[in-house]
N, C-alpha and C positions, 0 to 999 in steps of 0.2 A: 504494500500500500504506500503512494506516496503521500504526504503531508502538505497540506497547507498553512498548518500552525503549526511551532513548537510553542509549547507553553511548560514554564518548570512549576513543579506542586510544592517545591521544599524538599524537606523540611528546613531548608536553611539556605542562605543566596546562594551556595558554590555552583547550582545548575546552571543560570545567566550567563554568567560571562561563559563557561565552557558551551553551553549554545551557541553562543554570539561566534563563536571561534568558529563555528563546524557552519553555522545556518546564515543566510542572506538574512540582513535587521528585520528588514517589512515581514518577514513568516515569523519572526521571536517578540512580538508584544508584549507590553508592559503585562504582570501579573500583580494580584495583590502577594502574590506568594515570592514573589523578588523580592521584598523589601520586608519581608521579619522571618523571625520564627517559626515554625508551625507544626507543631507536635501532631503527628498522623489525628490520632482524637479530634485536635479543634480543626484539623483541613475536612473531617466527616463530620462536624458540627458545623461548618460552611456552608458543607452541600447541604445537609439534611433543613437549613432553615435560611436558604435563599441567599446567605451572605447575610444575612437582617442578625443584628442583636449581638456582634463581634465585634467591636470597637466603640463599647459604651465607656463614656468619662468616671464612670460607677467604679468600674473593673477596673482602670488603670492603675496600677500603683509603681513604686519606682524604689525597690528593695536593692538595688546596685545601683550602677553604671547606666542600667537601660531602661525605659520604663517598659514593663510587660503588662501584660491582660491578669490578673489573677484566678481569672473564671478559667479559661481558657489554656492560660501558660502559652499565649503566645510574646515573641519578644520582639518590640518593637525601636529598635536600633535606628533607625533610620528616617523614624516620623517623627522625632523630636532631636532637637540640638544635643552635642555632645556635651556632658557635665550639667544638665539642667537641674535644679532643685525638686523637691516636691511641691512649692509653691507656684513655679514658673509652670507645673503642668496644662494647667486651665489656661494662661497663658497665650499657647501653642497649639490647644487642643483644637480650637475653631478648625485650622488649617491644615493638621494634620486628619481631622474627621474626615474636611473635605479629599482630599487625596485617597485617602482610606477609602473611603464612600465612591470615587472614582476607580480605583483599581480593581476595585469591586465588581464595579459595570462593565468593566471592560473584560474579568475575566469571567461575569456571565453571561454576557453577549456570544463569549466563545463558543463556552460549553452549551448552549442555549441556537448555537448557528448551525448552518448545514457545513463550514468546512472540515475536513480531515484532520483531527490533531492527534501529534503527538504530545504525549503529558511527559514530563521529564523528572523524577525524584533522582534528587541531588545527594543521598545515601542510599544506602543499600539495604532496604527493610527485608522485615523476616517476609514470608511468604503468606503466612496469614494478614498479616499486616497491609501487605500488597495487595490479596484476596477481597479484604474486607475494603480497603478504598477504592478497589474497582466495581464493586457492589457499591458502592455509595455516589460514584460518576454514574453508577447504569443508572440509579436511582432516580438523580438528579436528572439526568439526560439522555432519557430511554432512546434518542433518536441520534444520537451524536458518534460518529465513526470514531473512534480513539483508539492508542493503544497507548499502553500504560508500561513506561519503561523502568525498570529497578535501576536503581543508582549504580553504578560502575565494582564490582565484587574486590578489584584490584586498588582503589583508590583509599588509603589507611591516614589521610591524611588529618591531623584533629583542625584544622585552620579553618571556621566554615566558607571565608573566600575566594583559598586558592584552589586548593588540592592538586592531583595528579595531572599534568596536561597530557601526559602521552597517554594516561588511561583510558581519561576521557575521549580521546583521540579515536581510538581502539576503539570505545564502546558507541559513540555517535557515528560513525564510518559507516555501517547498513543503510543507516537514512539518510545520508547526504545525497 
């Protein structure tokens, strides 16, 4: 099957850019799953309630470095400034919703469209794990051509931006 979309699911940004290496930009769209965290759990708590009710100002809290969802445990690095306090949250929050809220629409327009994607997880889940989020995309988009690629088996890297380029190399090569 070829692809019209690449789109990465997570759990963590390293998918992105090793997409953008293998795929022309226009087929790798922005996702909301480029820019945080997302523990398999809350990318099926995505599907299963429309994207709605996952980046409520409620849930945010900011126990380090990033502010994360508490409900959820996803981690959001990248919608709020580096070193922000717990009071600047609110802040920032207007603009980061809106984005949020955007990235949103654009990754369920995808899964919600007639073209061919592939989905890209940026580790390497167990099998059930994989099992159960592609029951959760049929779910979501009983009409939607996808295939659902496990993250790279070879790629051991803990860094979640970089990792292995030759791996990914390797493992993106079938779909190019």
């Amino acid at each position: 099957m070829d692809f019209d979309v690449v789109l990465s699911f997570g759990p963590d940004c390293r998918a992105k850019p090793k997409m953008l290496r293998a795929f022309p930009r226009e087929t790798c769209p922005s996702s909301v799953f480029d820019w945080q965290v997302t523990p398999v759990r809350a990318l099926r708590f995505y599907l299963a309630n429309d994207f709605r009710d996952t980046f409520e100002r409620a849930d945010l809290l900011l126990p380090g470095p990033w502010v994360v969802n508490g409900k959820l445990r996803t981690n959001h690095m990248h919608a709020f400034p580096k070193d922000i306090s717990p009071d600047e949250i609110d802040r920032y929050y207007p603009e980061a919703r809106a984005r949020h809220d955007h990235l949103c629409e654009n990754t369920r327009a995808i899964l919600q469209g007639d073209r061919r994607v592939l989905i890209c997880m940026s580790r390497r889940l167990p099998l059930y794990r994989l099992w159960l989020l592609r029951l959760s995309i049929r779910r979501y988009a009983p009409d939607l051509r996808f295939r659902l690629l496990n993250g790279p088996a070879n790629d051991r890297s803990r860094n979640i931006w970089t990792g292995n380029d030759a791996a990914w190399d390797r493992h993106l090569a079938p779909f190019v």
